[in-house]
TORBA-59320 format. One line per field, with one value per residue: residue number from 0; residue in one letter; z, x, y of N, C-alpha, C, CB in turn. Coordinates in steps of 0.02 Angstrom, whole numbers, plus 50000, padded with zeros to 5 digits. Glycine has a CB too. Layout:
REM residues N
n	[NUM|...]
res	[A|...]
nc3	[Z|...]
nc1	[X|...]
nc2	[Y|...]
cac3	[Z|...]
cac1	[X|...]
cac2	[Y|...]
cc3	[Z|...]
cc1	[X|...]
cc2	[Y|...]
cbc3	[Z|...]
cbc1	[X|...]
cbc2	[Y|...]
END
This chain:
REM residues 151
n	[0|1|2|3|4|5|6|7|8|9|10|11|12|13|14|15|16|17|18|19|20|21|22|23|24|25|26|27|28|29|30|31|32|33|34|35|36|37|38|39|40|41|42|43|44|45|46|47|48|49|50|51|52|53|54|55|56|57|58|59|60|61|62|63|64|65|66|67|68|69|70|71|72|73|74|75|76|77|78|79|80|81|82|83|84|85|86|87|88|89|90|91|92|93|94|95|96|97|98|99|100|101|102|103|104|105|106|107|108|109|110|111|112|113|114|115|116|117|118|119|120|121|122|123|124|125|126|127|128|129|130|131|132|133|134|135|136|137|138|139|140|141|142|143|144|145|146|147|148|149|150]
res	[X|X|X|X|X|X|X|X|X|X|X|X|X|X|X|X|X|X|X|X|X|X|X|X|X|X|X|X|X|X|X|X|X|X|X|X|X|X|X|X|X|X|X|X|X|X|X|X|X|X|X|X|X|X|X|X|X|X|X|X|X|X|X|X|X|X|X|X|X|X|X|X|X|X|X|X|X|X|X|X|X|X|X|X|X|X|X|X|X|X|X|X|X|X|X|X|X|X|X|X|X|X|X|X|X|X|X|X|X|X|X|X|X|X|X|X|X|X|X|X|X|X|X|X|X|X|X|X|X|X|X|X|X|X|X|X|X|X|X|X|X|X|X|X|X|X|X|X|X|X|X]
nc3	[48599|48716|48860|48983|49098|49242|49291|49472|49517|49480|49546|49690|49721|49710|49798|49919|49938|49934|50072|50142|50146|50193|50339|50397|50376|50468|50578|50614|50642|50738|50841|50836|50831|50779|50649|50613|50617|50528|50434|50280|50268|50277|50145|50047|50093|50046|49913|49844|49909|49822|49665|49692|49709|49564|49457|49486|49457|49313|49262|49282|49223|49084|49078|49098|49234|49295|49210|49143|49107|48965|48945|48920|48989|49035|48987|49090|49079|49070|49164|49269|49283|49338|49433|49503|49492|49566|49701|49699|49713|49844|49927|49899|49962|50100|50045|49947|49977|50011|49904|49806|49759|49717|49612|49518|49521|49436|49330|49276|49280|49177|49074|49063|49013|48905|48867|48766|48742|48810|48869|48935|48985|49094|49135|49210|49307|49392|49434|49488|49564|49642|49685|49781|49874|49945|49982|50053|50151|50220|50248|50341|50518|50549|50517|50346|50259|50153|50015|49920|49960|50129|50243]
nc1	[51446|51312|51259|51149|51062|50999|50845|50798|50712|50537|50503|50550|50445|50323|50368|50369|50243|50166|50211|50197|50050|50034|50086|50027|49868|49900|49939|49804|49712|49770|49756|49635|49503|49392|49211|49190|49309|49387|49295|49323|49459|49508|49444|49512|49645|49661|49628|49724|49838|49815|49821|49944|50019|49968|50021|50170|50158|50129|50226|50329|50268|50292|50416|50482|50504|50635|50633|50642|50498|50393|50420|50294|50207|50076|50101|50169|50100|49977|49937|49955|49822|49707|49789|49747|49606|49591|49627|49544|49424|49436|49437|49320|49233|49172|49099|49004|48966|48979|48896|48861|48993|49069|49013|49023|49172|49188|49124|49191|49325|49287|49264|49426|49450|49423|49295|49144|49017|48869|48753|48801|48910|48846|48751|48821|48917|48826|48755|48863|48928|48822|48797|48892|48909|48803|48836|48919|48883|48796|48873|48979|49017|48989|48932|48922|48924|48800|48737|48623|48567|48503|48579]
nc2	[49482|49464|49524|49464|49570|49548|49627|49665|49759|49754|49670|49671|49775|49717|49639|49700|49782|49649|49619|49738|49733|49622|49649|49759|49689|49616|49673|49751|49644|49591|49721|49711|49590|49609|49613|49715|49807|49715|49744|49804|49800|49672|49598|49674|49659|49535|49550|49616|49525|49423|49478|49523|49393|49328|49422|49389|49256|49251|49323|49245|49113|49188|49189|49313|49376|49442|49542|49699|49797|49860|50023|50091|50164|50292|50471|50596|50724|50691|50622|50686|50793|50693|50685|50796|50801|50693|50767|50873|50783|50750|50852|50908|50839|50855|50949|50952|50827|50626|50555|50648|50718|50595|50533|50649|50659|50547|50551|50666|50618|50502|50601|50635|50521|50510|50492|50493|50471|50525|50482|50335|50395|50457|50367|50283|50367|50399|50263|50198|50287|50334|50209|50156|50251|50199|50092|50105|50186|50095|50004|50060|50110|50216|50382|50469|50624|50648|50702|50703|50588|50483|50527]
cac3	[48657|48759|48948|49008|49163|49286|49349|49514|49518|49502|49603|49751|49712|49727|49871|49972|49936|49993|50140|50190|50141|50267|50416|50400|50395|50530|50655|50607|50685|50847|50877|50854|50773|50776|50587|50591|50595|50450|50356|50215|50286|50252|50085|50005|50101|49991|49845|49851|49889|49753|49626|49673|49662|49480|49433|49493|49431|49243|49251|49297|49172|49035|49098|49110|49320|49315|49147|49153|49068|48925|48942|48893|49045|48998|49007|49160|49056|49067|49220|49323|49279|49372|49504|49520|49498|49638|49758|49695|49756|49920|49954|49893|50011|50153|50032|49910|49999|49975|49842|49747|49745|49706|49543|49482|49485|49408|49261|49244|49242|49110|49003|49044|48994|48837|48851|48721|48734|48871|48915|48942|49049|49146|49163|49221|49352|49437|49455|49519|49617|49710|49737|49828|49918|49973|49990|50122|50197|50270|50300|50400|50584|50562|50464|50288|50259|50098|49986|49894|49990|50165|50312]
cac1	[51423|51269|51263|51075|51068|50934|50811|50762|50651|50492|50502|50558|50421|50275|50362|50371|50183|50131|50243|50167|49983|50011|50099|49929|49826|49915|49924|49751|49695|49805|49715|49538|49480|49309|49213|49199|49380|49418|49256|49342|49539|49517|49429|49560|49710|49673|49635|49806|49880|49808|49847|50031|50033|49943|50084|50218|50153|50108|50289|50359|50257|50314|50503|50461|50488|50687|50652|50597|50431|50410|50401|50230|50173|50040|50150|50135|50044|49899|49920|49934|49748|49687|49793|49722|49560|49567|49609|49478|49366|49434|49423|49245|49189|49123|49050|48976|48943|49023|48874|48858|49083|49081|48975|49058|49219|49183|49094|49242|49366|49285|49275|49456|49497|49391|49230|49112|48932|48845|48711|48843|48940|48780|48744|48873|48936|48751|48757|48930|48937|48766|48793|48963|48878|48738|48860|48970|48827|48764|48926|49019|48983|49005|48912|48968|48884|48766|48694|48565|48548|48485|48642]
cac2	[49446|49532|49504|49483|49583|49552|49667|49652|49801|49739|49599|49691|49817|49662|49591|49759|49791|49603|49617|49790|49724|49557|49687|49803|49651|49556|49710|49745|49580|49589|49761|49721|49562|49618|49629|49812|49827|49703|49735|49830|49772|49594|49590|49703|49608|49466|49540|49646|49472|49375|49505|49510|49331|49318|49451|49352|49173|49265|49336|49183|49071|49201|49219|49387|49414|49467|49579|49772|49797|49928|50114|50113|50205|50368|50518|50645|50764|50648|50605|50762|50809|50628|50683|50850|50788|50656|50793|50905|50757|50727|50931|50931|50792|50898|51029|50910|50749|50572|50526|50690|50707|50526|50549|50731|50626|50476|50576|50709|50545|50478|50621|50649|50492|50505|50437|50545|50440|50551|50427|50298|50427|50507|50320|50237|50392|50405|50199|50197|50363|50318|50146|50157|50285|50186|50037|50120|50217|50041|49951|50095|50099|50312|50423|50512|50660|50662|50791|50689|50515|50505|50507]
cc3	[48699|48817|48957|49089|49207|49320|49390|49542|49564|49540|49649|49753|49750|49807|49919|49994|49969|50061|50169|50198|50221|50349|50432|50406|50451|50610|50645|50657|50746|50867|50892|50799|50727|50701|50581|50577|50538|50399|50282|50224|50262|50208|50034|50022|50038|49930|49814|49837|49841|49683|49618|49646|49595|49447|49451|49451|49351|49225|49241|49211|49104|49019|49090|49179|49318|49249|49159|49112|49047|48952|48920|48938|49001|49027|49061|49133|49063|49111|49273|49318|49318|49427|49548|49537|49573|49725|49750|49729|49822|49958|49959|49950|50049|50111|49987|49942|49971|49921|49784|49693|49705|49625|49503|49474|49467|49319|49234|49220|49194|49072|48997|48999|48934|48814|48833|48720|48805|48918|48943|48996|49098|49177|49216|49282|49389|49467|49497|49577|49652|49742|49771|49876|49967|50015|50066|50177|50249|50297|50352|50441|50603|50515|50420|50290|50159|50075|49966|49925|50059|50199|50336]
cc1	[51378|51253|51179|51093|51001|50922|50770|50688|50586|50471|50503|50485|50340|50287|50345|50306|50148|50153|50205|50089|49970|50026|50038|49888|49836|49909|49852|49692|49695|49760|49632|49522|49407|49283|49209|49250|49398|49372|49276|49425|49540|49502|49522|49619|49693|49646|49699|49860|49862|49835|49923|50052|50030|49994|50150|50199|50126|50175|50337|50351|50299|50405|50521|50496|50558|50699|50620|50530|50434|50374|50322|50180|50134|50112|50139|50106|49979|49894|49904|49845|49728|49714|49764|49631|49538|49573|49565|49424|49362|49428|49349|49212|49140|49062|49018|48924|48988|48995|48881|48959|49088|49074|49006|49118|49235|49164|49175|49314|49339|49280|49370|49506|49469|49339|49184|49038|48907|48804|48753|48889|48883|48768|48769|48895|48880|48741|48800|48937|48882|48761|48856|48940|48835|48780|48903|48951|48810|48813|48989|48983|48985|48959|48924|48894|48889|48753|48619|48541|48531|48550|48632]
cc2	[49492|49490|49514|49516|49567|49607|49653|49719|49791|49712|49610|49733|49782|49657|49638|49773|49699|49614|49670|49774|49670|49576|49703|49761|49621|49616|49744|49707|49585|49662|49752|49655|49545|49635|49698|49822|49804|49701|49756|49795|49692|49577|49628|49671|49566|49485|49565|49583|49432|49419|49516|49447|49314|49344|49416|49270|49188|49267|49308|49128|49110|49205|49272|49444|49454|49533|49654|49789|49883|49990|50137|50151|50252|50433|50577|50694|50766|50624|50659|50773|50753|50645|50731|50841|50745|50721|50842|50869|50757|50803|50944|50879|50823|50933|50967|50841|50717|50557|50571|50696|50635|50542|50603|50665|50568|50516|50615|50653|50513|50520|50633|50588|50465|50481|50502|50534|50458|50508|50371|50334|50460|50427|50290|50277|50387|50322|50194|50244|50336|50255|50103|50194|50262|50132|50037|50150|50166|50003|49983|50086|50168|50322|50463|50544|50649|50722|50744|50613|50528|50470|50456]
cbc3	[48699|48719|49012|49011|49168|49334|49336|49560|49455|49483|49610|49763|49637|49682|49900|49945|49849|49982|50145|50160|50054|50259|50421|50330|50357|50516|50678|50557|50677|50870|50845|50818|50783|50828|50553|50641|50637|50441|50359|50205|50383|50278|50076|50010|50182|50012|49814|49940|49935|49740|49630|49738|49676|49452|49458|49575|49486|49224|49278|49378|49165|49028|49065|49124|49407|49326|49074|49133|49125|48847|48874|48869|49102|49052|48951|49217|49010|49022|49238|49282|49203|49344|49519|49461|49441|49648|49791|49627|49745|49948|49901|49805|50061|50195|49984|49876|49979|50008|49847|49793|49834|49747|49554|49551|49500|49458|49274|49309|49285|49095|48986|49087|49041|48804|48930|48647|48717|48855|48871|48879|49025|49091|49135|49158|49342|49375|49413|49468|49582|49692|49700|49796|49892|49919|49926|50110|50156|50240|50243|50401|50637|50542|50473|50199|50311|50100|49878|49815|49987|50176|50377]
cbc1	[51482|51186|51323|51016|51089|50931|50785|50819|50629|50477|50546|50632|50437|50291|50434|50400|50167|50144|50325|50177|49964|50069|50146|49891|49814|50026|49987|49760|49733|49943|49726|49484|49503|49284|49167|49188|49430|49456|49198|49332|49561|49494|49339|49564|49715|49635|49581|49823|49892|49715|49818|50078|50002|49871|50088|50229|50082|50061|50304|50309|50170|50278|50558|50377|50483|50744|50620|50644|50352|50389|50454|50198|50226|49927|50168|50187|50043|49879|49966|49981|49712|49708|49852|49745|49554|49642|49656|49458|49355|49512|49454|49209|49229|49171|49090|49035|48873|49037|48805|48823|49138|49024|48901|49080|49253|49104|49009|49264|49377|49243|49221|49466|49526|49419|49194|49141|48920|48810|48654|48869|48995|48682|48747|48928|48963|48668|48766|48983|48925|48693|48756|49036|48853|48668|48898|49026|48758|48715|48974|49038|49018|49093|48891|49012|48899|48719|48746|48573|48609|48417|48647]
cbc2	[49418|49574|49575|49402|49653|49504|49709|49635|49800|49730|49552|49733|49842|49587|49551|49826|49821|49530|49628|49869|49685|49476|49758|49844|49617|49507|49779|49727|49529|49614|49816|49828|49519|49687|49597|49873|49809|49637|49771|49929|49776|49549|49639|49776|49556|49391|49568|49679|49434|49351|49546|49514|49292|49357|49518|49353|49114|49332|49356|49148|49061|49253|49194|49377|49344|49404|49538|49832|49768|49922|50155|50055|50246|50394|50546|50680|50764|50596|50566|50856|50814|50559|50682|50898|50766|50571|50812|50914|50700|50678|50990|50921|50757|50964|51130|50890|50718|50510|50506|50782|50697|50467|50573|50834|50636|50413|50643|50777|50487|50439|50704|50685|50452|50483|50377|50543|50339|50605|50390|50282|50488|50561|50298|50224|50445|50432|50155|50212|50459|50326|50094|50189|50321|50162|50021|50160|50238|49992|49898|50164|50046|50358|50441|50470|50732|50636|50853|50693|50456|50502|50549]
END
């Protein structure tokens, strides 16, 4: 005879993360409901909340939501480097810039996570890295300091 146990885990794990997403958005609001404040706060609220939802209503449809999901995580071997790397970026900010930093670690993440076709990685970081750069350059109401774009 085998006992199904339920895990509540995940579930709590979702709810905790909407619940903290709709606090942050909701005292957000009450401080300032001006668009500068929720220009980046209110897009990401709802995509945070739609993605928990989709995970809950996939979980659900599969009868999935009370079950633990496999071990298939990457192993911290392979992760540590990504973590090391992200704070390599956020150290280099000042000395680098946000566009040039941006680009270095977008390229070094993809080779660490195995991407071998240079034009495809030279591509793809110089698109990405400069046009997040450019993107946040015009919709902050502050200034990030550049290396190769104009402040």
């Amino acid at each position: 005879m085998s006992t199904n146990k339920r895990d509540y885990g995940d579930l709590l794990v979702l709810m905790a993360l909407a619940g903290f997403t709709l606090w942050y958005l909701l005292d957000a609001i009450r401080v300032s409901s001006a668009v500068q404040n929720l220009l980046l706060i209110l897009p990401l609220s709802l995509v945070v909340l739609a993605i928990v939802l989709l995970e809950v209503m996939l979980r659900l449809k599969h009868g999935t939501l009370f079950q633990r999901q496999g071990e298939e995580g990457e192993p911290l071997y392979r992760t540590l480097p990504v973590v090391g790397l992200f704070a390599a970026y956020v150290i280099s900010l000042e000395t680098l810039g946000f566009d040039v930093a941006t680009v270095v670690f977008v390229a070094l993440f993809l080779l660490l996570k195995g991407e071998r076709n240079w034009l495809l990685l030279g591509g793809y970081s110089l698109a990405f890295g400069f046009g997040v750069a450019l993107f946040f350059a015009e919709m902050l109401p502050y200034p990030m300091h550049m290396l190769v774009l104009p402040d």
